[in-house]
mmCIF file of the N, C-alpha and C atoms, coordinates in Angstrom:
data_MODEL
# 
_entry.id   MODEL 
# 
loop_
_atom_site.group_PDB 
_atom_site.id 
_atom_site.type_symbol 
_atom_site.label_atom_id 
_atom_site.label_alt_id 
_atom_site.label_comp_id 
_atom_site.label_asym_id 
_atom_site.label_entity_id 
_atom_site.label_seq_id 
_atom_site.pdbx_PDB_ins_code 
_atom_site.Cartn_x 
_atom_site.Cartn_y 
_atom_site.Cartn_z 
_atom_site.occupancy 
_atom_site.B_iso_or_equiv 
_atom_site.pdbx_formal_charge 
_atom_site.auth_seq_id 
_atom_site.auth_comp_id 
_atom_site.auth_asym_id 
_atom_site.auth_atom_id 
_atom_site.pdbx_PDB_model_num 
ATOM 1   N N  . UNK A 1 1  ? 0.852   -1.155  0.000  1.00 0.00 ? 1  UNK A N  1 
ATOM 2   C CA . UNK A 1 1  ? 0.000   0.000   0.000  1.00 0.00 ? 1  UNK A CA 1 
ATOM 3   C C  . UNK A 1 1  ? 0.901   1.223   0.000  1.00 0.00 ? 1  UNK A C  1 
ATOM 4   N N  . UNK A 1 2  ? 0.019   1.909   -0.707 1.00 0.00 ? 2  UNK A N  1 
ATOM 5   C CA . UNK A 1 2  ? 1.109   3.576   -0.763 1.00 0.00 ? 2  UNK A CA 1 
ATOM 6   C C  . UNK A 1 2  ? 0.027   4.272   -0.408 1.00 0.00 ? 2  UNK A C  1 
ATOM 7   N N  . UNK A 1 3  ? 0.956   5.327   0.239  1.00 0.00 ? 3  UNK A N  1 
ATOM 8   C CA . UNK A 1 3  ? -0.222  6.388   0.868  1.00 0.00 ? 3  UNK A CA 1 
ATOM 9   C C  . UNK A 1 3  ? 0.210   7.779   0.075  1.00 0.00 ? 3  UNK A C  1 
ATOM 10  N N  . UNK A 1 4  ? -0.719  8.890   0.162  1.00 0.00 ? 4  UNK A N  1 
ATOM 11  C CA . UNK A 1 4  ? -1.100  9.816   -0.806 1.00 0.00 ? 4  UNK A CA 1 
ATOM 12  C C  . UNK A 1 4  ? 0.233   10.920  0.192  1.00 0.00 ? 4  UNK A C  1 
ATOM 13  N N  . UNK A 1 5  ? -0.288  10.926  1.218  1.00 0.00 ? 5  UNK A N  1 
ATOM 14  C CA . UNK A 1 5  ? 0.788   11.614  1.726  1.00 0.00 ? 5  UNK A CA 1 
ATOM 15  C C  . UNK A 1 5  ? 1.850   11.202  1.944  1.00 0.00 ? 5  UNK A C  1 
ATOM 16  N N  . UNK A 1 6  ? 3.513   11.686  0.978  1.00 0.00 ? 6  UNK A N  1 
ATOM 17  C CA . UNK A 1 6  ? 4.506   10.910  1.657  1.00 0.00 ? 6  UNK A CA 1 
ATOM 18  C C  . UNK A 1 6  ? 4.994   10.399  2.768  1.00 0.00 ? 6  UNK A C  1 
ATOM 19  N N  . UNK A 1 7  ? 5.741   9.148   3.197  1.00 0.00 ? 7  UNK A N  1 
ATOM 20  C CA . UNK A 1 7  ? 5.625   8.527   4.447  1.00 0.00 ? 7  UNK A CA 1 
ATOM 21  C C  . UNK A 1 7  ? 7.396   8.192   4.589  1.00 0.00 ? 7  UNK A C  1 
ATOM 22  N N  . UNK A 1 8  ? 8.303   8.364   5.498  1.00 0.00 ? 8  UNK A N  1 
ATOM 23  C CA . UNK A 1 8  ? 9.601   7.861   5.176  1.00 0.00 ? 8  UNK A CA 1 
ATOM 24  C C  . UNK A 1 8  ? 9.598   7.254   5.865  1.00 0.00 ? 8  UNK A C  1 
ATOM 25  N N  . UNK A 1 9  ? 8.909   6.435   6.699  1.00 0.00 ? 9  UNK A N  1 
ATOM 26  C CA . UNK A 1 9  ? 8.813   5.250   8.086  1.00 0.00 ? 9  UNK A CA 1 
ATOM 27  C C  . UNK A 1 9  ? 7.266   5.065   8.103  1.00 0.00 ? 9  UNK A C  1 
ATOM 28  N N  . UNK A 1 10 ? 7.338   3.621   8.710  1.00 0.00 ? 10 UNK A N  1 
ATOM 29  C CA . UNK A 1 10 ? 5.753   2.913   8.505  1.00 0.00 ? 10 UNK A CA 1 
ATOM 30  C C  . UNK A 1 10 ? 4.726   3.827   9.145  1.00 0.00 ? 10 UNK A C  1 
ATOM 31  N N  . UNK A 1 11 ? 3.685   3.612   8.621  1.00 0.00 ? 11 UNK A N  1 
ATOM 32  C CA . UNK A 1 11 ? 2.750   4.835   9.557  1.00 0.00 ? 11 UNK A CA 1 
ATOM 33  C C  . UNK A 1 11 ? 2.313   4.663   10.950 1.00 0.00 ? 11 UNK A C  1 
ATOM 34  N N  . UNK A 1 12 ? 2.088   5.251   11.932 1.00 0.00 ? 12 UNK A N  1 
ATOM 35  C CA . UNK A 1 12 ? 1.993   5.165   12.922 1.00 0.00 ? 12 UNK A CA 1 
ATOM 36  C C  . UNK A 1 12 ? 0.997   4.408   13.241 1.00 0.00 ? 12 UNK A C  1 
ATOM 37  N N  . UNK A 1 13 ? 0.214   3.741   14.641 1.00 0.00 ? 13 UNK A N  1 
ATOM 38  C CA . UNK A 1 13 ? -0.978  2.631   14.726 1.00 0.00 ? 13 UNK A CA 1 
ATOM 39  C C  . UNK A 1 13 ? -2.038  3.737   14.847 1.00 0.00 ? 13 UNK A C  1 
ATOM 40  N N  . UNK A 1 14 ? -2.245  4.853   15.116 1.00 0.00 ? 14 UNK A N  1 
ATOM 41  C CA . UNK A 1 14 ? -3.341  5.949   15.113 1.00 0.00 ? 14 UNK A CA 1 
ATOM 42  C C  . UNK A 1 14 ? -3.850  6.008   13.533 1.00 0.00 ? 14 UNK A C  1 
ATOM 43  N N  . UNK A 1 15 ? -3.137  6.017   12.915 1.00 0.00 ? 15 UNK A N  1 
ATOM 44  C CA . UNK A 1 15 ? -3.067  5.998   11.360 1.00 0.00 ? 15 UNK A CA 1 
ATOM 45  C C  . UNK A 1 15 ? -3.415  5.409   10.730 1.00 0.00 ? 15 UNK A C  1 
ATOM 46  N N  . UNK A 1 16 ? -2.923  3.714   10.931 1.00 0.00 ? 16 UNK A N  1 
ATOM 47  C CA . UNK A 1 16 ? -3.205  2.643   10.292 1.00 0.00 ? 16 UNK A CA 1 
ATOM 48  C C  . UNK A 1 16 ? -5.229  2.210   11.156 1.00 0.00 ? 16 UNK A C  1 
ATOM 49  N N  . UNK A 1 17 ? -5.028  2.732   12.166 1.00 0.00 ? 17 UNK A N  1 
ATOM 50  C CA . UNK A 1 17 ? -6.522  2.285   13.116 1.00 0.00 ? 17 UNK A CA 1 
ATOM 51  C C  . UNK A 1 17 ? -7.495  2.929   12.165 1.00 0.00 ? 17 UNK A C  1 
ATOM 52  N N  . UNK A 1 18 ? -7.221  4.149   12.292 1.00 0.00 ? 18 UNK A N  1 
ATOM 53  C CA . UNK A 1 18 ? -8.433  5.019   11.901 1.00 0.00 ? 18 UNK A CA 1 
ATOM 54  C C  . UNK A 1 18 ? -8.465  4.712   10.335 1.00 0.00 ? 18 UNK A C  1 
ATOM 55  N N  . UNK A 1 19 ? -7.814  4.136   8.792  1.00 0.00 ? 19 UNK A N  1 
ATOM 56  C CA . UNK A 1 19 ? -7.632  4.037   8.095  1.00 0.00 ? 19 UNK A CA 1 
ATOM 57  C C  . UNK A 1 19 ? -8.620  2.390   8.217  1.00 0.00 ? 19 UNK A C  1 
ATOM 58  N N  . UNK A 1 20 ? -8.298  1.871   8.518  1.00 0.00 ? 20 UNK A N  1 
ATOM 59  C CA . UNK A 1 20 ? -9.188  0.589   8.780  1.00 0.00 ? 20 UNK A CA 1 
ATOM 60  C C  . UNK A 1 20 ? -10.476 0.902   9.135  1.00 0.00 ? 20 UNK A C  1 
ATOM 61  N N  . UNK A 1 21 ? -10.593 1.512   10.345 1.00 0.00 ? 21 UNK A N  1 
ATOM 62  C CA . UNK A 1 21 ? -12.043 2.358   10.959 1.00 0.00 ? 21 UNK A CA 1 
ATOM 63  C C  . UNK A 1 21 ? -13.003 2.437   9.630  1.00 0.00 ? 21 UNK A C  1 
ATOM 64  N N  . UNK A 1 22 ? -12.298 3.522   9.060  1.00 0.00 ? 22 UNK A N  1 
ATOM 65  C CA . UNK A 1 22 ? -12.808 4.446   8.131  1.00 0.00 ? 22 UNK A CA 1 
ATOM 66  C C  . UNK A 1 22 ? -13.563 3.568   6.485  1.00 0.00 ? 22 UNK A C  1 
ATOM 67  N N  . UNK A 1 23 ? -13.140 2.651   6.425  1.00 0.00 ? 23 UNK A N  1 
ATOM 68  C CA . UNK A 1 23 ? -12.858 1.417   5.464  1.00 0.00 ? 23 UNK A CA 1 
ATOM 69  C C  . UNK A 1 23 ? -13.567 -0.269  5.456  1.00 0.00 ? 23 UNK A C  1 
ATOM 70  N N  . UNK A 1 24 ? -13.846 0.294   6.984  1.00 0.00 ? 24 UNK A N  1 
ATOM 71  C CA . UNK A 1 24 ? -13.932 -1.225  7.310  1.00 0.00 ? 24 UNK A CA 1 
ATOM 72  C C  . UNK A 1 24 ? -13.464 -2.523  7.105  1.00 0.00 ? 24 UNK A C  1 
ATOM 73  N N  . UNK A 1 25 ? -12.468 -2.192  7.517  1.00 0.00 ? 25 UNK A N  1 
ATOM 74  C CA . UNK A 1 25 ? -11.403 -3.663  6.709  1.00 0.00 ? 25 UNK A CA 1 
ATOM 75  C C  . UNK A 1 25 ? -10.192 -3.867  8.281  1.00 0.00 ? 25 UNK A C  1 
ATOM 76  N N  . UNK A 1 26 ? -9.714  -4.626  8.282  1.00 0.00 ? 26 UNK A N  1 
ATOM 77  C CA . UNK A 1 26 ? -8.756  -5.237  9.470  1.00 0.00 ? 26 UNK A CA 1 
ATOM 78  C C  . UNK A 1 26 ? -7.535  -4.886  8.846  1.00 0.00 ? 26 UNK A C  1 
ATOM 79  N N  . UNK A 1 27 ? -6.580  -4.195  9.229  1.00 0.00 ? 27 UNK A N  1 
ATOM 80  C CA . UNK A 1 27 ? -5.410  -4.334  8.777  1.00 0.00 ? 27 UNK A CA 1 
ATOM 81  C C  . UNK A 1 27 ? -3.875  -4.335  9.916  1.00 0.00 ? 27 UNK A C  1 
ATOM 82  N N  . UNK A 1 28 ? -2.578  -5.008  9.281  1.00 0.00 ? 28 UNK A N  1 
ATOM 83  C CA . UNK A 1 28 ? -1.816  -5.480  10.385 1.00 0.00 ? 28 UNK A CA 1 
ATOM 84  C C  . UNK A 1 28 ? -0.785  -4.992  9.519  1.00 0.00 ? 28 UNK A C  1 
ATOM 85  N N  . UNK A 1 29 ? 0.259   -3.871  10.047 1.00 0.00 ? 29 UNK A N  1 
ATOM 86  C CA . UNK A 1 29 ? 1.181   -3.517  9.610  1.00 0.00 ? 29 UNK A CA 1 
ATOM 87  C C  . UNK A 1 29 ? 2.094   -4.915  9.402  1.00 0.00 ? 29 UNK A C  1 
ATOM 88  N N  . UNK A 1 30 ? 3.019   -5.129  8.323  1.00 0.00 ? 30 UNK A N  1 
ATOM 89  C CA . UNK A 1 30 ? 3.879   -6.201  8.393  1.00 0.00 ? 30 UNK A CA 1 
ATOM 90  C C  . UNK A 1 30 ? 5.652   -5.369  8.144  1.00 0.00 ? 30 UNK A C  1 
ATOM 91  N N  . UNK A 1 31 ? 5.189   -4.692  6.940  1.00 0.00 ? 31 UNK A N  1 
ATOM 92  C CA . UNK A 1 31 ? 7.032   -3.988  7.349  1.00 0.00 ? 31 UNK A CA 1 
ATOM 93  C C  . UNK A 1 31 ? 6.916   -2.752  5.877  1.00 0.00 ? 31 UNK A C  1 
ATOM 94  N N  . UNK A 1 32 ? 8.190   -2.231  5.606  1.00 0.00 ? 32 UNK A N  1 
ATOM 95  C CA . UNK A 1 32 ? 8.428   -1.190  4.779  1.00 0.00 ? 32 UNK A CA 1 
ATOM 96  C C  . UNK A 1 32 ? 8.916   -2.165  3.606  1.00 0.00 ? 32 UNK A C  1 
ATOM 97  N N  . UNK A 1 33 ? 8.271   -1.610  2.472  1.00 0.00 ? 33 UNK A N  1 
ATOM 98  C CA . UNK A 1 33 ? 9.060   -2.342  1.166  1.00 0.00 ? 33 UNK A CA 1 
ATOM 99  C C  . UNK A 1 33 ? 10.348  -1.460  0.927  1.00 0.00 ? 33 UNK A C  1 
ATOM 100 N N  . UNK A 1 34 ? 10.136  -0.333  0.712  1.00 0.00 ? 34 UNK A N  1 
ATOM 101 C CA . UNK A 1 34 ? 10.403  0.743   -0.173 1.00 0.00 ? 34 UNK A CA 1 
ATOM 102 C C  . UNK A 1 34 ? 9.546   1.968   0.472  1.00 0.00 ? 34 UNK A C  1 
ATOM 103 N N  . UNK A 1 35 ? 10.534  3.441   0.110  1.00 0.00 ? 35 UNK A N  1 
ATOM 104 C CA . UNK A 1 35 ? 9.957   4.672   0.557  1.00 0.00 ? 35 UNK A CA 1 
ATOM 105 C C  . UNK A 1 35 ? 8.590   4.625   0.128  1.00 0.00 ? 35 UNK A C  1 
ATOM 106 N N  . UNK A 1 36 ? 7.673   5.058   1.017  1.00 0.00 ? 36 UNK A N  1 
ATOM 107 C CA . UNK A 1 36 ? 6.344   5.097   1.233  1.00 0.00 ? 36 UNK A CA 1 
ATOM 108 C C  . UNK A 1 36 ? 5.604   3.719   0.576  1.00 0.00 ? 36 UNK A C  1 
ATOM 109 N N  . UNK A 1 37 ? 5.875   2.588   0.963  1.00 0.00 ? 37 UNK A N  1 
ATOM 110 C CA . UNK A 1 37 ? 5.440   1.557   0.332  1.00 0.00 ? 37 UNK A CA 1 
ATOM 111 C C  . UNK A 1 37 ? 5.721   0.467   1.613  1.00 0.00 ? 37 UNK A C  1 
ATOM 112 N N  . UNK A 1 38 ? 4.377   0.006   1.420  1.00 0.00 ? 38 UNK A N  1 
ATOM 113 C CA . UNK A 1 38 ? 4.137   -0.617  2.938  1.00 0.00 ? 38 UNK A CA 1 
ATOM 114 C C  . UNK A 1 38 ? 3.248   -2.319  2.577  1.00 0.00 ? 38 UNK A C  1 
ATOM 115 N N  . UNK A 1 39 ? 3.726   -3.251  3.209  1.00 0.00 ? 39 UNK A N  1 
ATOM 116 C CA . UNK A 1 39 ? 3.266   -4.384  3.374  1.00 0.00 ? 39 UNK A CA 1 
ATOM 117 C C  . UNK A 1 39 ? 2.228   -4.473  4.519  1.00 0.00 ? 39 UNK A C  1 
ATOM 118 N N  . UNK A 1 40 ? 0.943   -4.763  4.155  1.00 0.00 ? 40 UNK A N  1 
ATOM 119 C CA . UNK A 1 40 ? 0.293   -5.602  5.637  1.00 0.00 ? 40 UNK A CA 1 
ATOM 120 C C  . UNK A 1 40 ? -0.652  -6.002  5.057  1.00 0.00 ? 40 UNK A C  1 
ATOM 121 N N  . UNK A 1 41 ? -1.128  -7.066  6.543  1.00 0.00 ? 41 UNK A N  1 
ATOM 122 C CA . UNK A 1 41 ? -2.198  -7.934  6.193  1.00 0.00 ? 41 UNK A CA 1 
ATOM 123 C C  . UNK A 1 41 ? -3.603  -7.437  6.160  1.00 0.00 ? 41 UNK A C  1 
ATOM 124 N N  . UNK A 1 42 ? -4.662  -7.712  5.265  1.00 0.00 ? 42 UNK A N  1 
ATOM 125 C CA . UNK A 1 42 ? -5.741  -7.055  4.875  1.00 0.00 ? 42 UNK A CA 1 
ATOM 126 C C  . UNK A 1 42 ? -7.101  -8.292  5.109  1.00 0.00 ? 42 UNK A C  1 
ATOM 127 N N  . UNK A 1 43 ? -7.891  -8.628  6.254  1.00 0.00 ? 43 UNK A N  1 
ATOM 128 C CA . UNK A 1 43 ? -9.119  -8.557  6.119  1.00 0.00 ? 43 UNK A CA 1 
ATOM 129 C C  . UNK A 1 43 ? -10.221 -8.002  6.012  1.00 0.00 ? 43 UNK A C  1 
ATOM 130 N N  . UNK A 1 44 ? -11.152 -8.121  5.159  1.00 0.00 ? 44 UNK A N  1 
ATOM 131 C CA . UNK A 1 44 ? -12.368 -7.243  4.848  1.00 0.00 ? 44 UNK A CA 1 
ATOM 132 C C  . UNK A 1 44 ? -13.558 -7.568  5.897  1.00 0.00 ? 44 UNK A C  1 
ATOM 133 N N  . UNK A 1 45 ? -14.602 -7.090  5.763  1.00 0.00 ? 45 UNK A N  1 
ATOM 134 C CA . UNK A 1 45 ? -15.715 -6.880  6.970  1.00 0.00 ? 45 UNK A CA 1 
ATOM 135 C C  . UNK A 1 45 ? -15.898 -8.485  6.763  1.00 0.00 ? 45 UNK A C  1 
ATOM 136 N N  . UNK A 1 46 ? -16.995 -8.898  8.221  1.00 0.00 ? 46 UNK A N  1 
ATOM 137 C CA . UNK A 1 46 ? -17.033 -10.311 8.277  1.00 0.00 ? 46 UNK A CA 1 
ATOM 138 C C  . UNK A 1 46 ? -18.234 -10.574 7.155  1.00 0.00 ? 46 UNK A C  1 
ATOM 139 N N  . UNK A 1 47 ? -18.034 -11.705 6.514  1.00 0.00 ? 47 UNK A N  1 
ATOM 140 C CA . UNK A 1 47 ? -19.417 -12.087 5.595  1.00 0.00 ? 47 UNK A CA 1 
ATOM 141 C C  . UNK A 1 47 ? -18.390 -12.195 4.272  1.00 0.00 ? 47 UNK A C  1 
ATOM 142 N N  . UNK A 1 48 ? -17.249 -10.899 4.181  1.00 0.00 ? 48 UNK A N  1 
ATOM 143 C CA . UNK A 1 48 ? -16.773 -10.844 2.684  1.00 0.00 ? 48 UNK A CA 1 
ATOM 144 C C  . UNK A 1 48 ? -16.123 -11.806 2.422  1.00 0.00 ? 48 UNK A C  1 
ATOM 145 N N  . UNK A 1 49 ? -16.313 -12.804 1.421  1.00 0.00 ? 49 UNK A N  1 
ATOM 146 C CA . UNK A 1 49 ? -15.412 -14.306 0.767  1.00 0.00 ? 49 UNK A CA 1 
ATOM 147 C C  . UNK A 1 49 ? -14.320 -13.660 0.582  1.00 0.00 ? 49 UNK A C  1 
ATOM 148 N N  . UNK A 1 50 ? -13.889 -12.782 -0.044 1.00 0.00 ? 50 UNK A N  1 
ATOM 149 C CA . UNK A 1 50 ? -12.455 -12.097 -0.323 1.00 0.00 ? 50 UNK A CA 1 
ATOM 150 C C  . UNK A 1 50 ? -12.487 -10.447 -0.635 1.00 0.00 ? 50 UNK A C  1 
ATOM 151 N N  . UNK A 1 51 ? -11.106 -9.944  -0.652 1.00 0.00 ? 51 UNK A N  1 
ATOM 152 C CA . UNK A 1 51 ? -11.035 -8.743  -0.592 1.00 0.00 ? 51 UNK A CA 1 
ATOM 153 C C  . UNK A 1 51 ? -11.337 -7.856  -1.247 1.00 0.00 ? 51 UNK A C  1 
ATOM 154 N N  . UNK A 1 52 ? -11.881 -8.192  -3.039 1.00 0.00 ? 52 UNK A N  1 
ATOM 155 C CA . UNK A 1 52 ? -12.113 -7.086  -3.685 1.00 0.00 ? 52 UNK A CA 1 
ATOM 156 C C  . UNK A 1 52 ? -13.072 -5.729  -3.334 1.00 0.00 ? 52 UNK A C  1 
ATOM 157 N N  . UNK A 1 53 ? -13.870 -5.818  -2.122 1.00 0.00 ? 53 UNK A N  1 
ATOM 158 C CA . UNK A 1 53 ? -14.410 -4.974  -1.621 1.00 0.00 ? 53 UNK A CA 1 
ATOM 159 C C  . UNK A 1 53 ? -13.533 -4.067  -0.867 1.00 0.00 ? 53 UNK A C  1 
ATOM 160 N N  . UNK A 1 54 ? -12.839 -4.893  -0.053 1.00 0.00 ? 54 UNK A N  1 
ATOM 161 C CA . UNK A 1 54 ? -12.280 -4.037  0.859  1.00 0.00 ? 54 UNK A CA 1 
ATOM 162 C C  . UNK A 1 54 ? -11.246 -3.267  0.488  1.00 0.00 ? 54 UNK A C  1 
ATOM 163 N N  . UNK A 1 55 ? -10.146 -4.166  -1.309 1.00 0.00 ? 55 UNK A N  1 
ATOM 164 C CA . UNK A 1 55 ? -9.094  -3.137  -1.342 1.00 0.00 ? 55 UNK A CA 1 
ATOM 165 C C  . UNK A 1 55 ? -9.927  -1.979  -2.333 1.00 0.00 ? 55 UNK A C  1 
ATOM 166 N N  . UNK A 1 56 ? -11.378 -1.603  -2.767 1.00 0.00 ? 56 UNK A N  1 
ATOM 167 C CA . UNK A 1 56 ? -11.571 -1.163  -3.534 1.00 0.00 ? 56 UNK A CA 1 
ATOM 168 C C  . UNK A 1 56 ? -12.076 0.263   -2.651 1.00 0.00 ? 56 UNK A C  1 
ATOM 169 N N  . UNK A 1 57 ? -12.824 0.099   -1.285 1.00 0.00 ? 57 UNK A N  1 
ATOM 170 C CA . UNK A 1 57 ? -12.806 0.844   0.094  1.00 0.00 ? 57 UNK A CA 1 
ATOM 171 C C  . UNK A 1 57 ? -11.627 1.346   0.380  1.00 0.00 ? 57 UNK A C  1 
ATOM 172 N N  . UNK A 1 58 ? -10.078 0.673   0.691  1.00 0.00 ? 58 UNK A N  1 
ATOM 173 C CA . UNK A 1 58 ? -9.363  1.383   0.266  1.00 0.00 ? 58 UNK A CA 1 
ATOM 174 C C  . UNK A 1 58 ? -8.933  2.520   -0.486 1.00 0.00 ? 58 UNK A C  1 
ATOM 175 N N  . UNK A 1 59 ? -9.345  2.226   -1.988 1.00 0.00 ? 59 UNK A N  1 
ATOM 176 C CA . UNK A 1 59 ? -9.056  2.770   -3.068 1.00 0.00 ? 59 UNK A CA 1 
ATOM 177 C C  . UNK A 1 59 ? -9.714  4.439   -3.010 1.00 0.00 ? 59 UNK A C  1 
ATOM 178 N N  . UNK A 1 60 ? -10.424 3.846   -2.642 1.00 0.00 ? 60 UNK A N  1 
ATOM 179 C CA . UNK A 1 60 ? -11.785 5.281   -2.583 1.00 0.00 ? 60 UNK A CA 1 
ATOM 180 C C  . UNK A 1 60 ? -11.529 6.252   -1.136 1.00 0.00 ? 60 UNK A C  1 
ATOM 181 N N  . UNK A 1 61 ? -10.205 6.084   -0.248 1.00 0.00 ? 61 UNK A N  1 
ATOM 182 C CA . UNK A 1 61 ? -9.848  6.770   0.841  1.00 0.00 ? 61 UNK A CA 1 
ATOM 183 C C  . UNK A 1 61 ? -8.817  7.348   -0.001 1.00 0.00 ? 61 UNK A C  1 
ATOM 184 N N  . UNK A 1 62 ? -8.945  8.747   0.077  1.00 0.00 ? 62 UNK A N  1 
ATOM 185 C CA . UNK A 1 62 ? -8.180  10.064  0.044  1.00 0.00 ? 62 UNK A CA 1 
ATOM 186 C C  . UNK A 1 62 ? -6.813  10.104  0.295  1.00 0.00 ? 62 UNK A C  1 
ATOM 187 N N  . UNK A 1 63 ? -6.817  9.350   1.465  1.00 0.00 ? 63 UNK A N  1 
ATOM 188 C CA . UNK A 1 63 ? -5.414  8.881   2.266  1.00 0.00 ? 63 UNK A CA 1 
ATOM 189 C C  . UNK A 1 63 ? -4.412  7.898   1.187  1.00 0.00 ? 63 UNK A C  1 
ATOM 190 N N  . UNK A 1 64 ? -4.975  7.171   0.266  1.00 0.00 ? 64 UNK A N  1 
ATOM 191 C CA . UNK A 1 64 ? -4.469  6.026   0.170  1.00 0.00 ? 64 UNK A CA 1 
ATOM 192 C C  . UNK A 1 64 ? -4.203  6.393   -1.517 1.00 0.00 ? 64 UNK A C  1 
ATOM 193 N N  . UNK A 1 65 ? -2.899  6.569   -1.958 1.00 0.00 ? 65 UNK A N  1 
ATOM 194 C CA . UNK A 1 65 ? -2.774  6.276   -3.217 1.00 0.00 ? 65 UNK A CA 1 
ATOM 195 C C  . UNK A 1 65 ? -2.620  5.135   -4.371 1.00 0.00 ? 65 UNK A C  1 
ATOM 196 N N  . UNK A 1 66 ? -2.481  4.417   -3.665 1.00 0.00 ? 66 UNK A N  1 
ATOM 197 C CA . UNK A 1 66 ? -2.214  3.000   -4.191 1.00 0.00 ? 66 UNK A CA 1 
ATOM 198 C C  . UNK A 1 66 ? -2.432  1.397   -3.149 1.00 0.00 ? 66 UNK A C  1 
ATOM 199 N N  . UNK A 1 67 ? -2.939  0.629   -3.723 1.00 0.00 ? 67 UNK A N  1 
ATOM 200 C CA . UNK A 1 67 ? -3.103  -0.566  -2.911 1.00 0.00 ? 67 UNK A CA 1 
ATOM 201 C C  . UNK A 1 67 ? -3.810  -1.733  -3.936 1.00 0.00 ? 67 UNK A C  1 
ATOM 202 N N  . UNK A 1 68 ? -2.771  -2.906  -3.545 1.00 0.00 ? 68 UNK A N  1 
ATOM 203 C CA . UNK A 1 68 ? -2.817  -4.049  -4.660 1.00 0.00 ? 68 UNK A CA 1 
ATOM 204 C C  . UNK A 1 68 ? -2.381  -5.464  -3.571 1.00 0.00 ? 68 UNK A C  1 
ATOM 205 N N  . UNK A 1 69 ? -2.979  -6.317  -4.208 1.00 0.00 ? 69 UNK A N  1 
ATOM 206 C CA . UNK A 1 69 ? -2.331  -7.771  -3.512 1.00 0.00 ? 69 UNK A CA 1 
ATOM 207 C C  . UNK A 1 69 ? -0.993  -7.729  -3.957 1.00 0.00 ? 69 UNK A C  1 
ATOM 208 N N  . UNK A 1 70 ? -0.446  -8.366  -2.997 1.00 0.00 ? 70 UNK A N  1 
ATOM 209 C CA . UNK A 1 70 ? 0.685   -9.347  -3.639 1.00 0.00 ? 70 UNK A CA 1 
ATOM 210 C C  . UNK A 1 70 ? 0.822   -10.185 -4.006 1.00 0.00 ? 70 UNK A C  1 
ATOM 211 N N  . UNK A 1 71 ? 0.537   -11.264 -4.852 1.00 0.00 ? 71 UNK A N  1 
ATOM 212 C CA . UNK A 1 71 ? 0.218   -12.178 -5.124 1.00 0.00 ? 71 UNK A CA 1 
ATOM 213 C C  . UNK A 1 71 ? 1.341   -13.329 -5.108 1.00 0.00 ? 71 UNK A C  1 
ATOM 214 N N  . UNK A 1 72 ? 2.210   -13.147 -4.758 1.00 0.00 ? 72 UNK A N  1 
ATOM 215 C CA . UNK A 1 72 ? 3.484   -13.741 -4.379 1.00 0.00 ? 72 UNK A CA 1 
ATOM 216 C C  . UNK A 1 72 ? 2.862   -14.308 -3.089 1.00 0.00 ? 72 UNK A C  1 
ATOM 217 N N  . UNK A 1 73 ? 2.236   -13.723 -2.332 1.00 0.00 ? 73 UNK A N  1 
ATOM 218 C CA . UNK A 1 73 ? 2.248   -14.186 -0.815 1.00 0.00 ? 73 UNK A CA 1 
ATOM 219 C C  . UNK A 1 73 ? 0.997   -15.045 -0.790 1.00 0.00 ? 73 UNK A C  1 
ATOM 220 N N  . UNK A 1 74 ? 0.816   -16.061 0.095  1.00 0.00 ? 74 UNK A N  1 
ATOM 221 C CA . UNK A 1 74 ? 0.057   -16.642 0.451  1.00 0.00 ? 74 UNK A CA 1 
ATOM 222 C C  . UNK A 1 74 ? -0.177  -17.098 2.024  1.00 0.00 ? 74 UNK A C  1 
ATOM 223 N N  . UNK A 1 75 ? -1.800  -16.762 1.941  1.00 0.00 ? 75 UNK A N  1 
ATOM 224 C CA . UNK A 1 75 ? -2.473  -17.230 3.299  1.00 0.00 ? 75 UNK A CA 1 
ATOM 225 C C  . UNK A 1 75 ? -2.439  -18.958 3.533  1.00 0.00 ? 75 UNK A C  1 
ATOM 226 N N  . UNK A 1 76 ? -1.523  -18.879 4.587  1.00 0.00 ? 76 UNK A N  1 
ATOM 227 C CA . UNK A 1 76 ? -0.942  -20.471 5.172  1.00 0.00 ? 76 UNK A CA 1 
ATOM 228 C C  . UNK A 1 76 ? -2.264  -21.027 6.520  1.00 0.00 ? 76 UNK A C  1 
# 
């Protein structure tokens, strides 16, 4: 995930809370890829089979310039 406002360290948990809040989606910081480019884990509200709702709620926050799976990774 990339955020709209530049970030040079992961965003703070006030940040990441209210960004979830706001979204309705669960999210768990995991680490920094790259300047303003951030890894974490993403569940959507309960009921949703998968995320295309939730990264698309994402999409539509002001805050958030970018956000995509990784598809490299997998839920174990």
């Amino acid at each position: 995930m990339a955020f709209a406002a530049e970030m040079q360290h992961a965003p703070d948990d006030r940040f990441v809370a209210d960004l979830a809040r706001a979204t309705d989606v669960q999210l768990t910081f995991v680490s920094v890829i790259a300047r303003n480019l951030f890894l974490f884990t993403l569940s959507g509200a309960s009921g949703e089979v998968d995320c295309r709702a939730a990264l698309e709620r994402l999409r539509q926050d002001a805050r958030v310039r970018a956000v995509d799976i990784d598809e490299r990774r997998q839920h174990h």
